[in-house]
C-alpha positions in Angstrom: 0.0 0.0 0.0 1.6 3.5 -0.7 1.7 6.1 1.5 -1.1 8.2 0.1 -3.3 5.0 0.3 -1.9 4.6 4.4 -2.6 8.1 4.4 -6.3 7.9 3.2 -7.0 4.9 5.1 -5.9 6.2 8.6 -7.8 9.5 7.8 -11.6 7.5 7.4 -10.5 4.8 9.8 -9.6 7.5 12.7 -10.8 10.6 11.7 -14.4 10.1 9.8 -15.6 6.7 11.4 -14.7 7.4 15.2 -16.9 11.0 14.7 -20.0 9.6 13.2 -19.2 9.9 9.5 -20.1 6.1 8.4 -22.4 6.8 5.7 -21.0 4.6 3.0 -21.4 7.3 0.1 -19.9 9.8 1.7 -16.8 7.4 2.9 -17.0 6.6 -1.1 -17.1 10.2 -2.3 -13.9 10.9 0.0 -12.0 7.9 -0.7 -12.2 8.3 -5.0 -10.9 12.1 -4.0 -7.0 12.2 -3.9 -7.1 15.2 -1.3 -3.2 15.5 -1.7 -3.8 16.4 -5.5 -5.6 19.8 -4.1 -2.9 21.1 -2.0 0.9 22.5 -2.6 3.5 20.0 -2.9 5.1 21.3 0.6 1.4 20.5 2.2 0.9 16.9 0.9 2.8 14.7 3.4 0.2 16.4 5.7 -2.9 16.4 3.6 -4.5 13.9 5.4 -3.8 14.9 8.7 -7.1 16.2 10.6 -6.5 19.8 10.2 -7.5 22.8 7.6 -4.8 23.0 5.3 -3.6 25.9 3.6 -3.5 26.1 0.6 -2.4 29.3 -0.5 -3.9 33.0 -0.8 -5.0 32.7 2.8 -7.8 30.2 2.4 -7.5 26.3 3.7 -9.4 23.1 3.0 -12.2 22.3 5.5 -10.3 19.3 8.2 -11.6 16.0 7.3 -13.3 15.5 10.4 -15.6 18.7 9.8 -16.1 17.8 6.1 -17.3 14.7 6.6 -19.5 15.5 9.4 -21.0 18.7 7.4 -21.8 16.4 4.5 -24.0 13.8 6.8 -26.0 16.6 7.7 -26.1 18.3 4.4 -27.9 14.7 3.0 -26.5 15.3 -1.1 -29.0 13.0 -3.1 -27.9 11.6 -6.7 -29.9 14.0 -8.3 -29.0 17.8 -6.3 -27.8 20.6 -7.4 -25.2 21.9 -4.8 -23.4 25.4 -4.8 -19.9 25.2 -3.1 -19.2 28.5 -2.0 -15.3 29.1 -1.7 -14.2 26.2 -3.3 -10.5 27.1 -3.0 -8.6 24.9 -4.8 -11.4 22.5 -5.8 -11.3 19.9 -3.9 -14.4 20.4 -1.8 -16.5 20.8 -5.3 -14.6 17.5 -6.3 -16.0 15.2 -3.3 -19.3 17.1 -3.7 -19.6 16.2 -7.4 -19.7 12.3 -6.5 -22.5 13.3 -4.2 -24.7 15.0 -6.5 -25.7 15.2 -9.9 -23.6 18.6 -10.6 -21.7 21.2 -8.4 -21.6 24.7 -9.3 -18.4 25.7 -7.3 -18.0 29.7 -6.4 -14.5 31.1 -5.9 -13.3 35.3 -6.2 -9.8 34.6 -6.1 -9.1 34.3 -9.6 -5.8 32.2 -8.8 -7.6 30.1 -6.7 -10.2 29.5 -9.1 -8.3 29.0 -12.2 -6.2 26.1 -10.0 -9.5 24.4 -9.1 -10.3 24.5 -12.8 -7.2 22.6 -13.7 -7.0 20.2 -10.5 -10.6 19.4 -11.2 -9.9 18.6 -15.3 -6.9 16.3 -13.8 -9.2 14.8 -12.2 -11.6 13.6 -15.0 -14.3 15.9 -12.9 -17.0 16.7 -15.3 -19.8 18.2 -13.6 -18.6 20.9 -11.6 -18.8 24.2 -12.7 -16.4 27.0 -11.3 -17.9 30.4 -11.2 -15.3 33.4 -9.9 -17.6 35.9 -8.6 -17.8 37.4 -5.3 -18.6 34.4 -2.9 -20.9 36.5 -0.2 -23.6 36.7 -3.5 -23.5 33.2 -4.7 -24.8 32.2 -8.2 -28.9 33.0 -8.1 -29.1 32.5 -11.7 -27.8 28.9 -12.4 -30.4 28.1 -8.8 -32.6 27.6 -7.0 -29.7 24.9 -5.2 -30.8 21.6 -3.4 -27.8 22.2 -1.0 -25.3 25.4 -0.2 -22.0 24.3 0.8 -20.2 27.1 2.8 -16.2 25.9 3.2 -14.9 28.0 6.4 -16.5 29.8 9.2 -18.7 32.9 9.2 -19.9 35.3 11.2 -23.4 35.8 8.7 -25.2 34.2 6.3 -26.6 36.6 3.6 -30.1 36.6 3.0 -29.4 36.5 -0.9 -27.9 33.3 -0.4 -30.7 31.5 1.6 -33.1 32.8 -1.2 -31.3 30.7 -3.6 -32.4 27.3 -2.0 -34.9 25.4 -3.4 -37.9 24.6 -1.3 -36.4 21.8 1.2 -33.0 22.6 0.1 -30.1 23.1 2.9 -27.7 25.4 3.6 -24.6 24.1 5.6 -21.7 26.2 7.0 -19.7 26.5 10.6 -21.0 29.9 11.9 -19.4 31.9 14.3 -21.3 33.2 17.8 -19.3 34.8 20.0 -16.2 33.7 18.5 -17.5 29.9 19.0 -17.6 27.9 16.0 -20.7 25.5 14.9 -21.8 23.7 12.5 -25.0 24.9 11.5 -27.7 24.1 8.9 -30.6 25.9 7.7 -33.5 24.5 5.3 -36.0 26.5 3.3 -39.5 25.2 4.2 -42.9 26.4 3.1 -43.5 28.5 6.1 -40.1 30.2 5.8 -36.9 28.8 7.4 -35.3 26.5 10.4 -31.7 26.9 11.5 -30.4 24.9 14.0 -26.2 24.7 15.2 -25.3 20.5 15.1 -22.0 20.4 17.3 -19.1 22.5 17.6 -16.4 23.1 14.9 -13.2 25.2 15.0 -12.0 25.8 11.4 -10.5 28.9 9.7 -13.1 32.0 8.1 -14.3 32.8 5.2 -13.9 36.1 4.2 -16.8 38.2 2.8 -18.9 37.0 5.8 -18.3 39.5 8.8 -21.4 40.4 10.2 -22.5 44.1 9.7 -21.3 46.6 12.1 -24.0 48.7 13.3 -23.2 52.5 13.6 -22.7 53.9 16.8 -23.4 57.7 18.1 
């Protein structure tokens, strides 16, 4: 077995199984990801470890343990259409895209965004779409979106954003209260919305998310 392989195995076998990630789609969807392939060279002995990663420009990939657990809540169906929001280097919109039926993956670094293009083309990923636009607005015209994806903390979600779910759609991202990070889903119903936090997460922000300052006289 090569180390990548050692690598990928210790990562599900004592990262994502031990903390409740044991859906069998999602272990599939992470395992057919090389997660090394989305990261500097320097970074990819540690690629697996269960941290964010940096990966350049200031932005980082979600740690494993997160990922995983944000993705059992966020229940992708064959047929969804999921926005990624800060897909960084792509590798986020990659997992996702085994998940669903296609990914439309937002990014306004234009660096980042034109290395998640060519990671994901490596990578024989078809149906991901990357989209560099400010992340904060999202993509309304290719939704309404079965599920948002929102990779790093923040400290508010836009309205514009929620509006872009379809009816029963989902919305999951770790948002900051009081400097506390959670995990935290929202779903569009009929009658409006439900938010609720799932269990605590400490991963790096998101910029373009800082909640408004009000004046003060």
């Amino acid at each position: 077995m090569s180390e990548t392989a050692t690598a990928l195995s210790h990562m599900i076998d004592c990262q994502l199984r031990p903390n409740e990630v044991n859906d069998e789609r999602i272990i599939g969807a992470i395992s057919a990801v090389p997660r090394d392939m989305f990261v500097p060279k320097a970074k990819r002995p540690v690629a697996y470890v269960d941290e964010d990663i940096e990966v350049g420009e200031g932005r980082f990939l979600l740690e494993p343990r997160v990922f995983g657990r944000m993705l059992i809540a966020a229940d992708i169906q064959p047929a969804d259409i999921v926005l990624d929001i800060g897909c960084a280097t792509g590798y986020s919109s990659a997992v996702l895209a085994q998940l669903a039926e296609a990914v439309v993956a937002v990014e306004e670094n234009e660096t980042l965004a034109a290395t998640a293009e060519k990671k994901l083309a490596e990578q024989d990923v078809m149906n991901v779409a990357v989209v560099t636009c400010t992340m904060c607005d999202g993509v309304a015209k290719q939704g309404p979106y079965d599920v948002i994806f929102i990779e790093g903390a923040v400290e508010e979600i836009p309205a514009r954003l929620v509006k872009q779910l379809k009816e029963g759609g989902r919305l999951v991202c770790v948002k900051l209260e009081d400097g506390v990070g959670r995990a935290h889903i929202i779903r569009k119903t009929p009658e409006g919305v439900e938010a609720r936090n799932l269990f605590d997460a400490s991963v790096m922000t998101l910029p373009g998310f800082e909640k408004t300052q009000a004046f003060v006289f």
